[in-house]
N, C-alpha and C positions, 0 to 999 in steps of 0.2 A: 677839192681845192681848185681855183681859179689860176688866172697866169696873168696877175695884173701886169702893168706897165712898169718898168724900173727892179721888177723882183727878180731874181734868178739863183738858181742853187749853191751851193758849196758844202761843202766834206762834213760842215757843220748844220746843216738845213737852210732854209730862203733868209736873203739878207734882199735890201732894196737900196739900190743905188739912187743918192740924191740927186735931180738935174739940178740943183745949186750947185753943185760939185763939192759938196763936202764929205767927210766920211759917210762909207756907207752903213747904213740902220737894220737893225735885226728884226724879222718878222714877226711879230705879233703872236703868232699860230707858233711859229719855232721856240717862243721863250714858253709859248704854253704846252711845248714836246719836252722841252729840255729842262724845265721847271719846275712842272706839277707830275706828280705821281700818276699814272694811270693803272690803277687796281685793277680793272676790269678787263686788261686786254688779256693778261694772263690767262683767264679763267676764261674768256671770249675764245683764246687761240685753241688750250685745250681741248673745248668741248668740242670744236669745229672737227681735230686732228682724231679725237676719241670716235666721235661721229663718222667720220671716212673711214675708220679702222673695223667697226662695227660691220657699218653699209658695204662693204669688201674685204670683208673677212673672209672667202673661200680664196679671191685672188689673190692677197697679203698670205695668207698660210700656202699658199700656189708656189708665187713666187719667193718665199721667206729664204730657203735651203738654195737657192739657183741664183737669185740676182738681190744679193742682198743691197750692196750699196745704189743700186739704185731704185733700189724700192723704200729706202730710207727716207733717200731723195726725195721726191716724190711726196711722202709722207710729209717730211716737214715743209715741204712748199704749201700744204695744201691751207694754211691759216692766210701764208705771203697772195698766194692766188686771190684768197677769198676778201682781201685788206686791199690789192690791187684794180679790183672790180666794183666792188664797193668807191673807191675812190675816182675809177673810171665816170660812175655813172653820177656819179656825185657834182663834177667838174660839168659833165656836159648836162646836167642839173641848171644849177648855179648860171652857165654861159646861155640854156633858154630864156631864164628869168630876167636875166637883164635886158636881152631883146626884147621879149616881152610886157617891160614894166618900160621901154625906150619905144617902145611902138615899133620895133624895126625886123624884116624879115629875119627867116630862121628856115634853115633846114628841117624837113620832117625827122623825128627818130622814136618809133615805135616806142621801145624802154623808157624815155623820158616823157611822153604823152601824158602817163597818168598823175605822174606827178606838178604837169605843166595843168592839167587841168582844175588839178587844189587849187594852185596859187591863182586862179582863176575864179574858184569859186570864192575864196576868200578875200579878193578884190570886192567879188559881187555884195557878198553879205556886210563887209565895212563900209561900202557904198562910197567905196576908192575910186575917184577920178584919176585916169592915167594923164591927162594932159595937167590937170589942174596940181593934185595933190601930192606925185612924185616929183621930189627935191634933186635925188639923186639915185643913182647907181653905179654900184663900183666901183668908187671915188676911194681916194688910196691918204687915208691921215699918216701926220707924221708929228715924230717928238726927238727935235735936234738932240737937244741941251740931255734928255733922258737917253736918246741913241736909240727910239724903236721907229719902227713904222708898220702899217695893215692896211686893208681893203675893207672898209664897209660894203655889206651887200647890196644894202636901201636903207634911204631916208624918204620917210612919207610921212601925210598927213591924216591921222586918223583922230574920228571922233569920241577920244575919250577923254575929254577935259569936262571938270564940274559943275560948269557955269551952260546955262541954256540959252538958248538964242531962238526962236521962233518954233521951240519943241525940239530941236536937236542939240546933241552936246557940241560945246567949242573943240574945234579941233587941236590936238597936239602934234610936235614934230616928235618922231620914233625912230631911231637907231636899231635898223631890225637884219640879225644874224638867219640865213637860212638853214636850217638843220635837215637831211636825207634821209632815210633807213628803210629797208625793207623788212625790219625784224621788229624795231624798239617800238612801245606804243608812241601814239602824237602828243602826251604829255609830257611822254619825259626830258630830262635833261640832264648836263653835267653842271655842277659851279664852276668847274673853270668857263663856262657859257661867259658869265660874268664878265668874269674878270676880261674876257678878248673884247664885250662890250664898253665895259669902262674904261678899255686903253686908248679905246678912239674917240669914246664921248672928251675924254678928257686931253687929247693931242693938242699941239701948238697952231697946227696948220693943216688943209687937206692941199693937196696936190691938183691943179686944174688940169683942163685939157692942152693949155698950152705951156705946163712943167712949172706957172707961174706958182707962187704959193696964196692961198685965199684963207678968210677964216672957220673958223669953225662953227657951222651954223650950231644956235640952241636950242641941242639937245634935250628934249623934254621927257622922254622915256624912252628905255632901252627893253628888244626882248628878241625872244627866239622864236620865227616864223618854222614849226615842223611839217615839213612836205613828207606825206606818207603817201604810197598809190592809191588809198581809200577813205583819208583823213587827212585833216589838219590842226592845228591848234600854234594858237597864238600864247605862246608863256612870257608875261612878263619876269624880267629878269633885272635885279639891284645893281645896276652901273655904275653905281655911285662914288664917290671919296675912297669910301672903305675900304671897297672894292680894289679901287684904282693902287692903293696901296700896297694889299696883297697881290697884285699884279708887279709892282716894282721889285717887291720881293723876290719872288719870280724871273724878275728879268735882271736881277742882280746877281741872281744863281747861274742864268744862264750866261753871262758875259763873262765870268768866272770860270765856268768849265770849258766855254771855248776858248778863251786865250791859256787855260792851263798847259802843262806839257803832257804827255802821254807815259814819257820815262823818268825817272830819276837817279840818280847814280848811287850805289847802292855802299855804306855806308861799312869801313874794316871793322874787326876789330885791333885794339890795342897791339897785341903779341902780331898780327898777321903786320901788324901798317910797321912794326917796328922791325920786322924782318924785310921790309920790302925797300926800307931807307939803306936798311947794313948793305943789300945788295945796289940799291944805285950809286951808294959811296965807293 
């Protein structure tokens, strides 16, 4: 995850402060934490936790009798470690690519190389002009009236429209999500992919560099660009209406649970409530 302009945390995950000055908007990615179910981290954190316990099991049966609770410790870090790195490398991911796809220096970083060189090769093979064809990067949509906002990675121009032109295809404009992993293959994906794609195909406004607000260029297809350290693939991904829809859904759960209260006052019965008046009389 990136650290656009306007966004910043709270107790409830990233909200994006408008420079219109109006309420602030909930993050796109946050309604898709607080929304959608994720099935697979359970079983992701597990095998990670079962896996440490295995690969150190003479230390773990060492220290089990002597230091138990902070061997506990320890243990259950080890999923949090592995989700914090993971998301480390992700970020300074994401922040090459934009330099990269903006023409603009960048620090070296060994871990991020191989990944930097995908998205390199997969310029090459689309026969992506970086001065011509990239629209944007980073660029932050917004939806007042709805209360979201997000960061598109890239908008570019690639040639897969139907119609030929001197033996090449017309090009489209793409709404394209960066996806990371050092584990998942390059085809895979999540649906909520989607739906974070549909919320900004379909925003009121994107956010310029001078906080002004601009429209929303047209969207022609949405997908997920996956950076692997020895692969890539480009998945088309359905951003469409339907989509966008079950994304409100979503973000109607999530505006709910955070303005909810966390307690509620808990409710007498009859004989208790009727002895607690006799005594304040």
């Amino acid at each position: 995850m990136t650290d656009p302009r306007h966004a910043y945390d709270t107790d409830h995950g990233r909200y994006y402060r408008d420079p219109a000055g109006g309420p602030d908007l909930v993050s796109v990615t946050n309604v898709l934490s607080a929304g959608v179910a994720k099935f697979a981290l359970v079983p992701w954190a597990v095998k990670l936790t079962a896996e440490y316990c295995v690969d150190n099991r003479i230390d773990v049966a060492r220290r089990a009798p002597h230091d138990r609770e902070q061997l506990l410790k320890d243990i259950k870090a080890v999923h949090r470690d592995a989700r914090d790195r993971a998301a480390d490398l992700g970020t300074r991911i994401h922040k090459r690519a934009e330099k990269m796809a903006l023409r603009a220096p960048f620090e070296p970083d060994p871990e991020v190389d191989p990944y930097a060189r995908q998205l390199t090769l997969f310029w090459e093979r689309w026969g992506v002009d970086l001065e011509q064809d990239i629209v944007a990067a980073e660029i932050t949509f917004a939806h007042r009236r709805l209360g979201y906002a997000g960061t598109g990675d890239l908008m570019a121009l690639l040639r897969t429209g139907r119609r030929r032109i001197r033996g090449q295809r017309t090009k489209q404009l793409w709404l394209i999500d960066y996806k990371t992993s050092a584990t998942r293959p390059a085809s895979s994906v999540y649906p909520e992919n989607a739906m974070q794609l549909a919320a900004l195909r379909f925003a009121e406004c994107v956010w310029l560099p001078d906080d002004t607000d601009g429209p929303v260029p047209p969207i022609q297809r949405t997908g997920v660009l996956n950076l692997r350290q020895r692969s890539h693939a480009l998945v088309p991904m359905p951003g469409n209406r339907r989509t966008h829809r079950a994304f409100r859904g979503a973000l109607e759960t999530t505006k709910w649970l955070h303005a909810a209260p966390t307690t509620y006052p808990a409710l007498l019965p009859p004989a208790a409530d009727a002895q607690t008046t006799r005594k304040a009389a």
